[in-house]
C-alpha positions in Angstrom: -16.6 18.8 -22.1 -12.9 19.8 -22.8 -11.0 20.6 -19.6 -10.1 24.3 -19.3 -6.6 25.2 -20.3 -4.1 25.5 -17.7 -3.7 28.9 -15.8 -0.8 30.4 -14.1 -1.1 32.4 -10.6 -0.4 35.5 -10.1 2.4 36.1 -7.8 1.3 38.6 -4.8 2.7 41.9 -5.8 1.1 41.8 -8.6 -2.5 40.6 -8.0 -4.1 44.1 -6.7 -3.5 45.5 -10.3 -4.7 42.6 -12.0 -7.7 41.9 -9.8 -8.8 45.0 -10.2 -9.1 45.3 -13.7 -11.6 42.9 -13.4 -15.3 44.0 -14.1 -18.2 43.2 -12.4 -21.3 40.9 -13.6 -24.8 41.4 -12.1 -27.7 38.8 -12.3 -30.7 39.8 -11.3 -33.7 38.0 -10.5 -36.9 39.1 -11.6 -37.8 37.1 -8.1 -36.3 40.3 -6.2 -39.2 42.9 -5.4 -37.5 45.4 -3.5 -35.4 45.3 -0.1 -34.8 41.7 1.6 -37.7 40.2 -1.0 -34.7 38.5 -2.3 -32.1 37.5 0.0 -29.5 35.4 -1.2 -28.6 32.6 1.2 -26.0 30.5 -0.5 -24.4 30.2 -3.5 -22.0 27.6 -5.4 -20.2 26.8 -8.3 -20.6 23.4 -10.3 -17.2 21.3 -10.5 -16.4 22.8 -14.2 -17.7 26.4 -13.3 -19.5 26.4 -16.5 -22.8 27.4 -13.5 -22.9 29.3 -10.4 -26.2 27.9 -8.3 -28.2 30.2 -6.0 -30.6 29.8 -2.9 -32.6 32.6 -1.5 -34.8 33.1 1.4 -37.8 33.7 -0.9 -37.0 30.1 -2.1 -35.9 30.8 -5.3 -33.4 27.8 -6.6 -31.9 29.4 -9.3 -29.5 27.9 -12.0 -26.8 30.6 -14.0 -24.6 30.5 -16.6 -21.5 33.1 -15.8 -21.3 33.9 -19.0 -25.0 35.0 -19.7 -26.1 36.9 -17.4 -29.7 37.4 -18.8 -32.2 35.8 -16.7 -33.9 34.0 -19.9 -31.1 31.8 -20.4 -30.9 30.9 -16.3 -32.7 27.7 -15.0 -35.2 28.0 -12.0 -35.4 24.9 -9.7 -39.4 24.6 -8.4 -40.4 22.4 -5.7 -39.4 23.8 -2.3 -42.0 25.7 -0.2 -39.6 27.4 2.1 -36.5 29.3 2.1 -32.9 27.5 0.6 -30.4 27.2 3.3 -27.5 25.9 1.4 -26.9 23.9 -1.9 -24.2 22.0 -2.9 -23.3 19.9 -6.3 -21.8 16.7 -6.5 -17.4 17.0 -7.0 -18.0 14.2 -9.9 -21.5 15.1 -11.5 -21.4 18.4 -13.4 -25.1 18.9 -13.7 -26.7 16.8 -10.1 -27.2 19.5 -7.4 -28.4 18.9 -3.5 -30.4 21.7 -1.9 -32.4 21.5 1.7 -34.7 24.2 2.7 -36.3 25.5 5.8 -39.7 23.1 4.3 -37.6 20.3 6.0 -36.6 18.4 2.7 -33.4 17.8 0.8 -33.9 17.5 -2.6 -31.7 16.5 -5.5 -31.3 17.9 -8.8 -30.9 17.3 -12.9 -30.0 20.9 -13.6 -29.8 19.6 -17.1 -33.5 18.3 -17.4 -34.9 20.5 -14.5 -36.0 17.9 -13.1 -36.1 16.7 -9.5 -34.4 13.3 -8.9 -35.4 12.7 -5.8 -36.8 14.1 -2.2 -35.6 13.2 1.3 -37.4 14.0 4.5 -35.4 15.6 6.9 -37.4 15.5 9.8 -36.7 19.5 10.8 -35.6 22.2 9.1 -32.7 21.9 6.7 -29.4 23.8 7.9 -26.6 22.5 6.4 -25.1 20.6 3.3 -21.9 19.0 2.4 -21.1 16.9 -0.3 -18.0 14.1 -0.1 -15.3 14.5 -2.8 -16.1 11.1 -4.1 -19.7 11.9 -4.5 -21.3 8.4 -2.8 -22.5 10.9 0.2 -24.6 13.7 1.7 -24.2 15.1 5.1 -27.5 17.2 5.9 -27.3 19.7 9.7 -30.9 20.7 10.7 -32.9 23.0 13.3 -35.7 23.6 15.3 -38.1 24.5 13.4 -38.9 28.4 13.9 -35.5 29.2 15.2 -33.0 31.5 13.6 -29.9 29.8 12.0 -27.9 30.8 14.8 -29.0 29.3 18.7 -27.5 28.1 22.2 -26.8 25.0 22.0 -30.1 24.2 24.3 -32.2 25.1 22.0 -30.3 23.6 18.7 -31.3 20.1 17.0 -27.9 19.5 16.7 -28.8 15.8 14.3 -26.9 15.1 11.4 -28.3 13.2 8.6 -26.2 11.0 6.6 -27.4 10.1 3.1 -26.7 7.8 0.6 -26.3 8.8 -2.9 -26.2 5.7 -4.3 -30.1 5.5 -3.2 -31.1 8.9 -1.9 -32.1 7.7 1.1 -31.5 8.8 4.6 -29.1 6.8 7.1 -29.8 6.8 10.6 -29.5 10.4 13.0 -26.5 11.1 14.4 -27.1 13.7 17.1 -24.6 16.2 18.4 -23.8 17.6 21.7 -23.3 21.1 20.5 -24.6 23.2 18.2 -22.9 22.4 14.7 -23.2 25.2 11.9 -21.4 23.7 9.1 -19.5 20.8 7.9 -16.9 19.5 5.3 -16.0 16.4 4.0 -12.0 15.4 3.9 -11.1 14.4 0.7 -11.1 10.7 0.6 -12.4 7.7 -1.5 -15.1 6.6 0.4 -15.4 9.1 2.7 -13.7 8.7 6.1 -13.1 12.0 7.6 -15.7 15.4 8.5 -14.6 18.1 10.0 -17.4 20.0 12.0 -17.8 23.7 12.8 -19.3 24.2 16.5 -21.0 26.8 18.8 -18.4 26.7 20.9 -15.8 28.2 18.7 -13.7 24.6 17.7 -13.8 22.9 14.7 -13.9 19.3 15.8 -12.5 16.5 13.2 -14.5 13.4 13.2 -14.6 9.4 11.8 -17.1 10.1 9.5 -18.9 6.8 10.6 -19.9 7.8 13.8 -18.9 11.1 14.0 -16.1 9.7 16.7 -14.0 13.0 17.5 -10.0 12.9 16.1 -9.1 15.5 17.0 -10.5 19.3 18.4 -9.2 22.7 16.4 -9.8 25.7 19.3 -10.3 28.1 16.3 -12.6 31.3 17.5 -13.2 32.6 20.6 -17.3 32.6 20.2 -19.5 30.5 17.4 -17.5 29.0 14.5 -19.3 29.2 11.5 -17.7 28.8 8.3 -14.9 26.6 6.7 -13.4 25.6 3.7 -9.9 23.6 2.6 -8.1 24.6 -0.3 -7.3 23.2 -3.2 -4.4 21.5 -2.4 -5.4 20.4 0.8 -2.4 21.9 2.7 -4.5 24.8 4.6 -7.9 25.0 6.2 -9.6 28.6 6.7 -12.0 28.9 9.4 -14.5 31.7 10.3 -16.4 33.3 13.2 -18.3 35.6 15.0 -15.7 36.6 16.2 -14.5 38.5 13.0 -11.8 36.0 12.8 -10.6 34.3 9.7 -8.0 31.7 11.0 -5.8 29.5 8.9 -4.5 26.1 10.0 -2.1 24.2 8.5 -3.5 20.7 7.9 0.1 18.5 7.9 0.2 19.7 12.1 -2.6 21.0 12.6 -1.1 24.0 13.7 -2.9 27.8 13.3 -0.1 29.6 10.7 -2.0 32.8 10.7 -5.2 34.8 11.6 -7.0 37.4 9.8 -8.7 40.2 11.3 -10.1 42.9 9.0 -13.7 41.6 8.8 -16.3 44.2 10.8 -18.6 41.4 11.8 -18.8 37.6 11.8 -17.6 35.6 9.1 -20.4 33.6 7.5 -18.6 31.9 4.6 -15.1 31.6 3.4 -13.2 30.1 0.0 -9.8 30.1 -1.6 -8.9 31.2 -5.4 -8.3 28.0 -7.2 -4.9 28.0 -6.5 -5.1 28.1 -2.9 -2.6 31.2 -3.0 -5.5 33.7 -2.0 -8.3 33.8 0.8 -11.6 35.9 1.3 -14.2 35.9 4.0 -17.8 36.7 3.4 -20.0 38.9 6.5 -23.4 40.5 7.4 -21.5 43.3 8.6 -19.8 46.2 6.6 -19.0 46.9 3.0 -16.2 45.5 1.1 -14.6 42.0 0.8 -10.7 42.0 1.9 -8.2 39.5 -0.2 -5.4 37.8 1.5 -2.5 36.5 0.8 -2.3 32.7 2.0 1.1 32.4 2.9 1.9 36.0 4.2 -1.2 36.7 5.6 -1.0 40.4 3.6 -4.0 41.6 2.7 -3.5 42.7 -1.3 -7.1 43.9 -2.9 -10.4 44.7 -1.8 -13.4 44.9 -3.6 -15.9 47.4 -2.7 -19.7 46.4 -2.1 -23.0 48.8 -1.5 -23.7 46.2 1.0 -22.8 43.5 3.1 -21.7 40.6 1.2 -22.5 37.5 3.6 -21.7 34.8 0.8 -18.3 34.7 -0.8 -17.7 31.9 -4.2 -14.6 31.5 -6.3 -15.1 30.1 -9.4 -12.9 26.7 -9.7 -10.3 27.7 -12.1 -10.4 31.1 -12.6 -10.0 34.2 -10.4 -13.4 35.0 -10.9 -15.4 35.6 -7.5 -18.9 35.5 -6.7 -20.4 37.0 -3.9 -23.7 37.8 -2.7 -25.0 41.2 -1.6 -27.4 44.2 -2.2 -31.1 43.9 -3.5 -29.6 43.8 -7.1 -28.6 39.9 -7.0 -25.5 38.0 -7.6 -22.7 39.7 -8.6 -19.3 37.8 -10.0 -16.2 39.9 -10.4 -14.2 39.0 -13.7 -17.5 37.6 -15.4 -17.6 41.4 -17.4 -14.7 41.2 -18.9 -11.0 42.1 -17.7 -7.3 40.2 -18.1 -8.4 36.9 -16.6 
């Protein structure tokens, strides 16, 4: 498949105008039967952004393409029996996606031939997913079984499961001393460095080998439970339940700014593919707010009938998914407007 053609940013005084010409996409899931029958859990773009994947608590694994938003040309992934956690699609394979579920399995993915590749028992429930940029790894964060997502750290199985691509099999445990909530692979070929989020409120930085800490990020004030790098690399964006969106330069390590118009806390966060704009996604109140990166201004909202609690941008577009009300997935720019 082609590359897409090159796009240009747009500059920060003018993005509210042009953001909001955008129109909104719904797809909804003839799995949704009313009022939290269909809660979507996670969502996440392929490498290209030719497909959006979603994972919802009824355990639909559901496969769309942006530009056809009609269910009958969408791709339902069977095999799980309980709800999908997280998913997330290999950086160098455009059609292999990861998912683990609360059935205590992570299970790979030919979205092309709908097929299931392979199955890995996790031993517990599955929490977390991350994928390394290189694609040769899997790191997998699972919990008690029966527990909410969100625990003291006593009663957490803080064990992180390593897995190899290159055979889908599971490496040996490596248990935590605090409750971890997400992770995220460094960019590097093979993959040397995780970063960790933590119950405590740090984000901890870690030899991916043995999950040795580097170095400790004192980023929230309560749980930390979201994070993402962008693009570039040059900023990391951190979220908690504190209501905080904190952004940390990654040449010092040093917190440049800190966001705080989110009602409640801060379940996932993403930058536009340019890295030049930031938005955090919550459980709490109505709207999702856009910054600015490197002002910290806050220059667009869009308005939601409901919390959005997952927040997406497409990888080379200013086109943003975000999960909400009973209605589905919803991608702003997918309709039809100047971008």
């Amino acid at each position: 498949m082609a590359p897409p053609a090159p796009r240009r940013s747009i500059p920060k005084d003018r993005f509210s105008a042009v953001f909001s010409s955008l129109k909104t996409q719904t797809y909804h899931d003839p799995a949704s039967r009313g009022p939290g029958s269909h809660t979507i859990r996670t969502i996440a773009w392929n490498p290209t952004g030719h497909l959006i994947a979603t994972g919802s608590a009824d355990r639909t694994l559901r496969i769309w393409n942006p530009e056809k938003p009609q269910v009958k040309n969408s791709t339902e992934l069977r095999g799980h029996t309980g709800a999908i956690e997280r998913v997330a699609w290999n950086p160098v394979k455009e059609a292999e996606l990861a998912s683990v579920s609360s059935d205590g399995t992570c299970k790979f993915w030919d979205v092309r031939s709908k097929t299931c590749i392979e199955t890995v028992q996790l031993g517990g429930e599955g929490l977390t997913i991350s994928w390394s940029t290189d694609g040769s790894a899997v790191l997998v964060g699972r919990k008690v079984s029966g527990r909410a997502i969100i625990l003291k750290p006593a009663q957490q199985d803080d064990t992180l499961i390593p897995i190899s691509v290159a055979t889908y099999s599971a490496l040996s445990p490596l248990p935590q001393a605090t409750q971890t909530n997400q992770t995220l692979f460094a960019p590097s070929t093979p993959p040397s460095i995780i970063l960790l989020t933590t119950g405590t409120g740090s984000v901890v930085i870690a030899n991916y080998s043995n999950l040795t800490p580097l170095h400790t990020l004192y980023a929230h004030t309560s749980s930390c439970s979201t994070l993402a790098l962008s693009p570039s690399g040059r900023y990391l964006a951190t979220g908690g339940s504190d209501a905080l969106i904190t952004l940390w330069d990654t040449t010092d390590w040093v917190c440049r700014r800190t966001l705080g118009a989110m009602v409640g806390s801060v379940r996932s966060v993403g930058f536009s593919w340019d890295g030049g704009y930031v938005v955090g996604g919550s459980d709490e109140g109505n709207g999702l707010e856009i910054a600015h990166v490197e002002t910290g201004e806050y220059v667009c909202k869009v308005e939601t009938s409901a919390p959005a609690t997952c927040v997406a941008w497409h990888p080379t577009r200013y086109w943003l998914a975000y999960s909400g009300d009973a209605t589905g997935l919803k991608i702003v720019g997918a309709a039809g407007g100047a971008l």
